[in-house]
VOPAGU-2260 file (C-alpha; in pm, 1 decimal, decimal comma):
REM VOPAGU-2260
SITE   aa  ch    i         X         Y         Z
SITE  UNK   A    0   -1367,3   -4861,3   19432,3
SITE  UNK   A    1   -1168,5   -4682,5   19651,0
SITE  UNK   A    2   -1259,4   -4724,6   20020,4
SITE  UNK   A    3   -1143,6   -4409,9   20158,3
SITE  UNK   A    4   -1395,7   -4453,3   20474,5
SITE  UNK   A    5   -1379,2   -4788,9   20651,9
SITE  UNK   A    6   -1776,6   -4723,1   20750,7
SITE  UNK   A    7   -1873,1   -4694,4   20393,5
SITE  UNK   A    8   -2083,7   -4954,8   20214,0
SITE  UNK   A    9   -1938,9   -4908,2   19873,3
SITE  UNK   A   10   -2171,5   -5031,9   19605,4
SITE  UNK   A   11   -2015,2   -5356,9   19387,4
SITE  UNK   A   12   -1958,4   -5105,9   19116,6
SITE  UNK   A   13   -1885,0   -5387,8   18853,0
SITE  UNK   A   14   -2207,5   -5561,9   18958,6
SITE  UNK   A   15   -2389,2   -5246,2   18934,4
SITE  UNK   A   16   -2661,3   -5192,1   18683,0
SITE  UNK   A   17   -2483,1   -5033,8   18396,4
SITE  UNK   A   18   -2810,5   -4904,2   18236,9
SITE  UNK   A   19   -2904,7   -4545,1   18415,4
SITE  UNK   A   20   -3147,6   -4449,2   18524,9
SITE  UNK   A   21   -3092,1   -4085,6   18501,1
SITE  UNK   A   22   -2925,1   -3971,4   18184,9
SITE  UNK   A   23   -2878,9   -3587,4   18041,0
SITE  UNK   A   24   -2718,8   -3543,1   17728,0
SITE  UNK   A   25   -2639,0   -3217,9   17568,0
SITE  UNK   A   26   -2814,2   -3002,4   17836,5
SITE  UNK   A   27   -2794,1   -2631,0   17739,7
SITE  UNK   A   28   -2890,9   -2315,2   17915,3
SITE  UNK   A   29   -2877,5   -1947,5   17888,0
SITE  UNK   A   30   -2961,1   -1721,3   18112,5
SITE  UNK   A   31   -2950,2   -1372,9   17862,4
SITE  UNK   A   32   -2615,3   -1362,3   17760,4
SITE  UNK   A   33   -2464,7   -1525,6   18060,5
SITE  UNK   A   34   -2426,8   -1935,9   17981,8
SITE  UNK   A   35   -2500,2   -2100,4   18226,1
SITE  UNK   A   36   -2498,9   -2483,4   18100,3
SITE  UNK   A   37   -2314,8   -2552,4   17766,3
SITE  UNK   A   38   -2369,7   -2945,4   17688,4
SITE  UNK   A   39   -2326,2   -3090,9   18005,2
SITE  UNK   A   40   -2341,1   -3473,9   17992,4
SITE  UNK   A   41   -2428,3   -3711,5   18291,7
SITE  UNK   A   42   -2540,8   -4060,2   18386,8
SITE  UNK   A   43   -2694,5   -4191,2   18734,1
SITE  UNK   A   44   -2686,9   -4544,9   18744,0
SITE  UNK   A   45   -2944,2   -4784,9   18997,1
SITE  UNK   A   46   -2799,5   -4798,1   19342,7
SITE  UNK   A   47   -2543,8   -4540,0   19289,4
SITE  UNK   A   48   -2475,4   -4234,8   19481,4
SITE  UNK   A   49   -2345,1   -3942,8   19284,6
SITE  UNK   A   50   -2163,3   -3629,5   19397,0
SITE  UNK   A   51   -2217,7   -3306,8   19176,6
SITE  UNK   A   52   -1925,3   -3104,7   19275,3
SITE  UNK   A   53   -1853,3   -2775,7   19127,2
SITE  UNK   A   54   -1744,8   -2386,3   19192,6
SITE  UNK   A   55   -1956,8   -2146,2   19295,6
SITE  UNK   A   56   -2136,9   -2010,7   18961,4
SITE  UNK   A   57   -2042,4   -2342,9   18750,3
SITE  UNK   A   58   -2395,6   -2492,2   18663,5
SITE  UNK   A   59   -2508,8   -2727,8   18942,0
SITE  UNK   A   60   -2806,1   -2598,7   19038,8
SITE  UNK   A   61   -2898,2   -2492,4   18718,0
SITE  UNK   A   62   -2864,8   -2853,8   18637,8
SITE  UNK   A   63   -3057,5   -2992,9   18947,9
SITE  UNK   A   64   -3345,9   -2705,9   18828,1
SITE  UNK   A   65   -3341,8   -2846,6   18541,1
SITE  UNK   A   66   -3374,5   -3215,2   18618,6
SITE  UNK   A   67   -3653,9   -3105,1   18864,3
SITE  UNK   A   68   -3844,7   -2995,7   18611,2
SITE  UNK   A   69   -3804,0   -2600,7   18734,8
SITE  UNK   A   70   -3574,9   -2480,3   18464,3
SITE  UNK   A   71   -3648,4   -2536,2   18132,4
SITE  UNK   A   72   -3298,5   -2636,8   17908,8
SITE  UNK   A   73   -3270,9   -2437,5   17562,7
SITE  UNK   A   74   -3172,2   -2734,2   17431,7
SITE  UNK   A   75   -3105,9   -3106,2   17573,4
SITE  UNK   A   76   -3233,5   -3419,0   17656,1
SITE  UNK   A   77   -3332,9   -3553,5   18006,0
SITE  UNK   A   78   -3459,8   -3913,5   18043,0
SITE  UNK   A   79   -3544,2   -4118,5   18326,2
SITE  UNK   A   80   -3609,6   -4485,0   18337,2
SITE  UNK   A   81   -3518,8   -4477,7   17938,5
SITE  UNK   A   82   -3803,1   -4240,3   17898,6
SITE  UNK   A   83   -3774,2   -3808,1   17786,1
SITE  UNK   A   84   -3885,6   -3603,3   18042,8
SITE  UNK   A   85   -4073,8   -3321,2   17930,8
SITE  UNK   A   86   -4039,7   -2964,1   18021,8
SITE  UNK   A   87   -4198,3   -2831,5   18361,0
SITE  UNK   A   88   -4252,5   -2966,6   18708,2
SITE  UNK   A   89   -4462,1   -3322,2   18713,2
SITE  UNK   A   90   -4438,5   -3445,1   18333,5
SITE  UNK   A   91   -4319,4   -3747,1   18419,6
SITE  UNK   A   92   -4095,5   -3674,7   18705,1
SITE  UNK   A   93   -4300,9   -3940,1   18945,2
SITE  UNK   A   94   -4026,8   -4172,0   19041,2
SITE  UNK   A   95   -3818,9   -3789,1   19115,2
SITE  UNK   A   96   -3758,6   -3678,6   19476,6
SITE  UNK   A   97   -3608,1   -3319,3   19540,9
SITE  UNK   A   98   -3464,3   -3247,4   19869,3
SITE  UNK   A   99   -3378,2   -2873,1   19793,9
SITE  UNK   A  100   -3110,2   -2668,4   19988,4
SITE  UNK   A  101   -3395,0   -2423,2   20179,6
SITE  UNK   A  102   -3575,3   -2618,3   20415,1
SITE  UNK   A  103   -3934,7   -2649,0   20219,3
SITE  UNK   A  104   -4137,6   -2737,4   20492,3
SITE  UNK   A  105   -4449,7   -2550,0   20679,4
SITE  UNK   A  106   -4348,1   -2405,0   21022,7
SITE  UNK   A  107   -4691,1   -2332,0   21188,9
SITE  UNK   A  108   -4741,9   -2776,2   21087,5
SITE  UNK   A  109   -4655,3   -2994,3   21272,2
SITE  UNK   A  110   -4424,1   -3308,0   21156,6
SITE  UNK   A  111   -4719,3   -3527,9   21079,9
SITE  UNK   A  112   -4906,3   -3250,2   20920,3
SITE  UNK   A  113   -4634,6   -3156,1   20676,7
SITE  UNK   A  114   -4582,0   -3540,0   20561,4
SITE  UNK   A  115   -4895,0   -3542,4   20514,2
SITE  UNK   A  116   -4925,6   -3224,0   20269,3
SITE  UNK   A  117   -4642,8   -3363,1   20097,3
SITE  UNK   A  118   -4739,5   -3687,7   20047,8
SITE  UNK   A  119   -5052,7   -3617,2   19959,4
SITE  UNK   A  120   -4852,7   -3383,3   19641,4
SITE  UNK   A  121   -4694,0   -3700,4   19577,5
SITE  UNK   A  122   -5017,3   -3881,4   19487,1
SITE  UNK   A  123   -5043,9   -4138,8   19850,0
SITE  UNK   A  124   -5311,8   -4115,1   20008,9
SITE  UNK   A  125   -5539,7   -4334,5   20238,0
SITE  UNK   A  126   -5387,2   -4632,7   20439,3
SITE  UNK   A  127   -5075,5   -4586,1   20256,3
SITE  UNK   A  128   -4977,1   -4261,5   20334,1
SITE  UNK   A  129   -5031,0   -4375,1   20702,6
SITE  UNK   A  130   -4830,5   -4619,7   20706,3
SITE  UNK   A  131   -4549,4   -4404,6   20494,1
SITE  UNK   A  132   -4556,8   -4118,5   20763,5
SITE  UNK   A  133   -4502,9   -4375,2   21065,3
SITE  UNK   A  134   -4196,0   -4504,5   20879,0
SITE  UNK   A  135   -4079,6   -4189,6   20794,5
SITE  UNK   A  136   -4125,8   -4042,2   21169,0
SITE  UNK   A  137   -3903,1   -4361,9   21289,2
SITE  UNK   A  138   -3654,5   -4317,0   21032,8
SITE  UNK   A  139   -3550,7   -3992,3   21101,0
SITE  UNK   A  140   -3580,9   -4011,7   21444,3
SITE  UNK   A  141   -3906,7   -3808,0   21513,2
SITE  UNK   A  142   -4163,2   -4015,0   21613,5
SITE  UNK   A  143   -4194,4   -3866,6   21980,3
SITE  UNK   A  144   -4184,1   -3483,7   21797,5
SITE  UNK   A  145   -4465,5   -3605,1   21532,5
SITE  UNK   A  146   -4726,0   -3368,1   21676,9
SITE  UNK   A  147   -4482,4   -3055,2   21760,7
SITE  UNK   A  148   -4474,9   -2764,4   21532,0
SITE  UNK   A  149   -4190,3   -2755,7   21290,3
SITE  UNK   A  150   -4111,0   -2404,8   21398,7
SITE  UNK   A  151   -3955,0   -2514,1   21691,3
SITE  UNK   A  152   -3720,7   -2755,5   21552,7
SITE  UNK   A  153   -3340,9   -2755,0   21577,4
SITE  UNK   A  154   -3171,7   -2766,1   21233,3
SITE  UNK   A  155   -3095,6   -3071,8   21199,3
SITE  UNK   A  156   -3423,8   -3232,1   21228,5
SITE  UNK   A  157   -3587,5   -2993,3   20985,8
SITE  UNK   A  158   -3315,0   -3148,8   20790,2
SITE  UNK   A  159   -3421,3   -3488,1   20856,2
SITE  UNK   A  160   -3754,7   -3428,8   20784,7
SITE  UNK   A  161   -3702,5   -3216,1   20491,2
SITE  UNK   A  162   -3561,0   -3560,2   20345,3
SITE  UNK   A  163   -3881,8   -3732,1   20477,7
SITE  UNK   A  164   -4101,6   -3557,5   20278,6
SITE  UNK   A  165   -3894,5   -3598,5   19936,7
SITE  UNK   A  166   -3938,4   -4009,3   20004,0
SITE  UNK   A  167   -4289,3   -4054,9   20054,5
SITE  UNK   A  168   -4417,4   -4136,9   19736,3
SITE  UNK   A  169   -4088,0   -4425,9   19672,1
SITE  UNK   A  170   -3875,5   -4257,5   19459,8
SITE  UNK   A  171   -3586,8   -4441,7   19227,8
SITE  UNK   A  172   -3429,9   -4157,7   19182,5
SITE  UNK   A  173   -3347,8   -3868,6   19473,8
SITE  UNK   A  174   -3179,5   -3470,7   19435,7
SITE  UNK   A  175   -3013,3   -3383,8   19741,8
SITE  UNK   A  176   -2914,6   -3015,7   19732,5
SITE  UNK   A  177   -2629,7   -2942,8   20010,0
SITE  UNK   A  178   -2874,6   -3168,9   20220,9
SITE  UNK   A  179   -2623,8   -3138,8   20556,5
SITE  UNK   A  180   -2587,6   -2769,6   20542,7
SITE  UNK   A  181   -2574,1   -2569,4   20862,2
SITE  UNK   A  182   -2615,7   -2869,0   21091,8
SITE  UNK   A  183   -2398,0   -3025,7   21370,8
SITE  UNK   A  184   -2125,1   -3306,6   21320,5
SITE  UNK   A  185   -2359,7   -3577,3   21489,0
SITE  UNK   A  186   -2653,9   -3421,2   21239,6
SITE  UNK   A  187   -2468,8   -3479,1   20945,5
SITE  UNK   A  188   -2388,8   -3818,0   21061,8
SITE  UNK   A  189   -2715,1   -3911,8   21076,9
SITE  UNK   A  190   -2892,2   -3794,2   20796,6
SITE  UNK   A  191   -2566,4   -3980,8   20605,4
SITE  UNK   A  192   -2679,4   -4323,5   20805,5
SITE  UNK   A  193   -3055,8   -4221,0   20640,8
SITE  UNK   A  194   -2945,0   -4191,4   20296,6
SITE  UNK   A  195   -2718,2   -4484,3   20304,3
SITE  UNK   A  196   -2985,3   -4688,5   20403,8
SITE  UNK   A  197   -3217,5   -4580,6   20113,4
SITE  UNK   A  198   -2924,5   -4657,2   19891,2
SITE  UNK   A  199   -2898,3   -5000,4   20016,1
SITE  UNK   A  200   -3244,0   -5007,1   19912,9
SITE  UNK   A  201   -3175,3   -4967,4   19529,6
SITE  UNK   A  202   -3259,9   -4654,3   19516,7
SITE  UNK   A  203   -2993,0   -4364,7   19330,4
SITE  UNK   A  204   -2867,8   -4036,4   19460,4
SITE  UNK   A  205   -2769,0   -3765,0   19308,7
SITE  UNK   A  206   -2616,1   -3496,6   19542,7
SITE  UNK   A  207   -2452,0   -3177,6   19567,6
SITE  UNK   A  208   -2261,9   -3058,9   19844,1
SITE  UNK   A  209   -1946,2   -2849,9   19962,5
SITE  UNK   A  210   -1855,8   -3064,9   20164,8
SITE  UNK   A  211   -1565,9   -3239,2   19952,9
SITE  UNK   A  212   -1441,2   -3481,7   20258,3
SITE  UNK   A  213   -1811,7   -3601,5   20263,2
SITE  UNK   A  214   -1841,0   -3650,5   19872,2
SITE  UNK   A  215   -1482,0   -3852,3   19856,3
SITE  UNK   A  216   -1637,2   -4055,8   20146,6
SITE  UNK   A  217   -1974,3   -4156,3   20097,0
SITE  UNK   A  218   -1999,5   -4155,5   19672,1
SITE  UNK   A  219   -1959,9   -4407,2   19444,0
SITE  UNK   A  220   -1842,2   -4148,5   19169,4
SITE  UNK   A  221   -1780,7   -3803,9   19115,0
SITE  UNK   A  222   -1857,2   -3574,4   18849,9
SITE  UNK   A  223   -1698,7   -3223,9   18840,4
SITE  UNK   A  224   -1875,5   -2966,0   18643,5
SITE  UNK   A  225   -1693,4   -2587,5   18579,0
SITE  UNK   A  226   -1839,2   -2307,7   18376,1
SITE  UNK   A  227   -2136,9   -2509,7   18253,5
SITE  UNK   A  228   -1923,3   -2837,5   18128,7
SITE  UNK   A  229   -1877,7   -3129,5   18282,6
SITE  UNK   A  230   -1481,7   -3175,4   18259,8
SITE  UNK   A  231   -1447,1   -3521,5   18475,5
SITE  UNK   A  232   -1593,8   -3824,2   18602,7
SITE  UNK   A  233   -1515,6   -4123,3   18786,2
SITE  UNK   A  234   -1425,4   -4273,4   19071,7
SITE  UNK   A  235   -1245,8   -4077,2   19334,5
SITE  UNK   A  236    -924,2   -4368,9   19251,7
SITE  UNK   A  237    -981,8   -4273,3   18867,5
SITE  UNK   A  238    -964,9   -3891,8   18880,5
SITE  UNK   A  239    -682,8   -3887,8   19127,7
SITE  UNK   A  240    -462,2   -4132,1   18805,6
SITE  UNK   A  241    -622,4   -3911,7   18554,3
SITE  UNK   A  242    -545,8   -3557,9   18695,5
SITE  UNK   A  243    -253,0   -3549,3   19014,6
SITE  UNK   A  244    -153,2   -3921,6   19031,0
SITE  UNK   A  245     -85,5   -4150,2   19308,7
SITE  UNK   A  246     249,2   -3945,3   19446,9
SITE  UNK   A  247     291,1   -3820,6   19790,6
SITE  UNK   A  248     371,2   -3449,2   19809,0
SITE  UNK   A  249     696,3   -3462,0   20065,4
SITE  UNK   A  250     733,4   -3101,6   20263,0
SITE  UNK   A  251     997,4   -3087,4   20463,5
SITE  UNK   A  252    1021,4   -2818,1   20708,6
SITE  UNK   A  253    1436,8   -2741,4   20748,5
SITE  UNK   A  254    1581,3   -2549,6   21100,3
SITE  UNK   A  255    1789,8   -2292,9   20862,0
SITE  UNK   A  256    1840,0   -2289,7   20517,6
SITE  UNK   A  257    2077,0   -2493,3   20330,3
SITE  UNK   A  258    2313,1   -2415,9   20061,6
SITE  UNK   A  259    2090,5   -2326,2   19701,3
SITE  UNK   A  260    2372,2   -2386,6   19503,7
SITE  UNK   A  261    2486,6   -2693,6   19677,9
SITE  UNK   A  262    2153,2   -2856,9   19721,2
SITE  UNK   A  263    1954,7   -3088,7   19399,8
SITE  UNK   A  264    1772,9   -3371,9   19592,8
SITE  UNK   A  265    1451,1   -3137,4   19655,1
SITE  UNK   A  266    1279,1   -2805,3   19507,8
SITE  UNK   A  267    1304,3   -2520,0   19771,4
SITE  UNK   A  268     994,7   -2281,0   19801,8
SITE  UNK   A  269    1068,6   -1974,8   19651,6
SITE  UNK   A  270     910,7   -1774,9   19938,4
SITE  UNK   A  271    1070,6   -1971,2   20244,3
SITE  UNK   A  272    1428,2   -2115,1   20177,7
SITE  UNK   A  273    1382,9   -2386,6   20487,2
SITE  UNK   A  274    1109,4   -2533,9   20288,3
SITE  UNK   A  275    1171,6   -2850,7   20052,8
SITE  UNK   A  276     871,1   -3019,8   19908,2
SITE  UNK   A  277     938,5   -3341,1   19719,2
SITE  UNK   A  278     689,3   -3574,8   19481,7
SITE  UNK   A  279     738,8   -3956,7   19588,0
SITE  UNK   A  280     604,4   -4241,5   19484,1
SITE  UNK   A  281     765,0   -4458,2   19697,6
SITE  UNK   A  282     784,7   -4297,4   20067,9
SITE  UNK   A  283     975,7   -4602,1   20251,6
SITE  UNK   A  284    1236,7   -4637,5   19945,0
SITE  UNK   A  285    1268,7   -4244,7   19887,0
SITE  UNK   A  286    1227,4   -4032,9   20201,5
SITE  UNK   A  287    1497,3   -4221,3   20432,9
SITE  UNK   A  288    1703,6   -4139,9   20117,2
SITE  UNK   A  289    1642,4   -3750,2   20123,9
SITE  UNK   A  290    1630,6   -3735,5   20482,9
SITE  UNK   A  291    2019,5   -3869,7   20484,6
SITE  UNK   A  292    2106,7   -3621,8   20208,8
SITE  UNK   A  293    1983,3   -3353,7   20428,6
SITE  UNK   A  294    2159,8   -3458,9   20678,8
SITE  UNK   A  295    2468,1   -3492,3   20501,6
SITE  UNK   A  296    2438,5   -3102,1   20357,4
SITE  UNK   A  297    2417,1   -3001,1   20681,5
SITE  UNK   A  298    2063,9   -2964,3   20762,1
SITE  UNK   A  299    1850,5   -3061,8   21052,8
SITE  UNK   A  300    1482,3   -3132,5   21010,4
SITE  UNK   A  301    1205,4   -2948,6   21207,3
SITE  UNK   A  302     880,3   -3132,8   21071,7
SITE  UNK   A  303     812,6   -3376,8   20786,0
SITE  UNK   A  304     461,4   -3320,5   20650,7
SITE  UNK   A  305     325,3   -3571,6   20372,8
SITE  UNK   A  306      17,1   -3439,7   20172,5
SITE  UNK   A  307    -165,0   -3721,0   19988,0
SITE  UNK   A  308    -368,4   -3672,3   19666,5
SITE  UNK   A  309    -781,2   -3616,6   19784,8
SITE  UNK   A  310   -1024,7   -3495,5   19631,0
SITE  UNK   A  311    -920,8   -3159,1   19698,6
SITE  UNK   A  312    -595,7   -3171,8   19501,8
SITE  UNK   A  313    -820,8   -3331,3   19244,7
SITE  UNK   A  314   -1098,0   -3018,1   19188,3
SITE  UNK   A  315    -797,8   -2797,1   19256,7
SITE  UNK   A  316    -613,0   -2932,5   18955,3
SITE  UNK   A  317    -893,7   -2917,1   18746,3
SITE  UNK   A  318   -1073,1   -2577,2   18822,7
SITE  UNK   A  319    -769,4   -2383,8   18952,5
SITE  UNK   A  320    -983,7   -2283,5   19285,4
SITE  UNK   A  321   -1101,2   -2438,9   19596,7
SITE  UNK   A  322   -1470,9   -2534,2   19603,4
SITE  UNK   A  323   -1645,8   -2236,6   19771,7
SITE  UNK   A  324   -1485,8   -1977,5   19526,7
């Protein structure tokens, strides 16, 4: 695995449990006319956190709906834990936690009060559900706002305990729709921290986000879906060999223009004439190189930018459009 975030614990993906325990195969839905999944395929192995990245319009929620039991597929197969899950909400779904993207919580209840509706939903009750609320109050950092309304909550702990309430019952398996949208930097952080700590718990998350800097951070693999197909999947190392490779994207930014017809060691943009950009694969061995050709044409450098492949260049590649388009 690529470990693109020095405070990431990566899962041992080679020691990971290759069985999953999410699978959808040939998943199929019209909405009308309009398509809105056409045979998307994906796997969720234990322990793994998976980013569902896509355009605006390509399928994902649809696909989360689905899973949740609140869509019903026109044709396709969901199983979980090697079993079929049937149409419609429950039917089988118990080891299924939803966090969706609108916080789905009770604002005139306080934070006790709502875990304890939705636990209660979840089938704990008693002693157990007691026990599950304190835990969930300390881990998200709201044990000293247990008895305030909701209402009056900033963002980011309605948030926090909008994830609360989708863990109370133990889930193996957990939906996060955009679960960090519209809160602070120190926010996201945190809820992050919470989810990597279920993780290291075994259990496997499946999430969706805009956020592509998060998803190349903190996932173990990504699949990209576009107009209702899945079209890759992998690791963020894997889909930057399979679609951009490893080159560095040199832009060099030039004080005046050189000679067109006298210069071949880089491409000049069309649009600005004291703009070369050149692939390398090897910066030390190449750029020294081009920087002393430059110099001997006559140039003189302003600014040397490099780009390196992300998953941005990535989704761009494959989808022809940045994420929130």
């Amino acid at each position: 695995m690529p470990k693109v975030a020095q405070s990431k614990v990566w899962a041992d993906w080679e020691s990971m449990d290759q069985n999953p325990v999410l699978q959808v195969s040939g998943a199929f839905k019209n909405y009308g006319q309009q398509p809105a999944l056409c045979g998307v395929e994906l796997s969720l192995r234990r322990g793994e956190w998976l980013a569902l990245l896509g355009p605006n319009g390509a399928g994902k929620t649809t696909l989360i709906r689905a899973i949740a039991g609140r869509v019903f597929l026109d044709r396709g197969e969901i199983r979980m834990l090697g079993t079929e899950l049937e149409q419609g909400k429950g039917s089988g779904r118990d080891n299924l936690g939803v966090v969706p993207q609108e916080i789905a919580l009770y604002p005139t209840l306080t934070a006790r009060e709502n875990l304890n509706v939705f636990g209660s939903l979840h089938g704990v009750h008693g002693k157990t559900l007691a026990e599950r609320i304190r835990w969930a109050l300390d881990w998200v950092a709201l044990t000293e706002r247990a008895n305030d309304r909701v209402g009056g909550f900033s963002g980011g702990m309605k948030r926090r305990l909008n994830i609360a309430a989708a863990v109370l019952h133990r889930p193996e398996v957990l939906l996060l729709d955009e679960p960090t949208v519209g809160v602070d930097p120190q926010s996201r952080e945190r809820i992050w921290d919470m989810l990597r700590q279920l993780q290291g718990e075994g259990t496997s998350l499946l999430l969706t986000t805009h956020q592509l800097d998060e998803a190349q951070q903190i996932c173990d693999r990504i699949v990209i879906v576009d107009h209702g197909k899945a079209i890759a999947e992998g690791t963020l190392e894997s889909l930057i060999e399979q679609t951009v490779g490893r080159e560095r994207m040199v832009e060099i930014q030039l004080e005046h223009k050189l000679d067109a017809h006298a210069w071949q060691a880089a491409v000049i943009d069309p649009d600005d004439a004291t703009l070369l950009r050149q692939p390398m694969a090897d910066l030390a061995a190449e750029l020294p190189s081009l920087l002393a050709e430059i110099q001997s044409a006559g140039g003189s450098v302003r600014d040397v930018h490099i780009r390196v492949p992300n998953l941005q260049t990535v989704f761009i590649h494959l989808t022809g459009r940045a994420l929130r388009e």
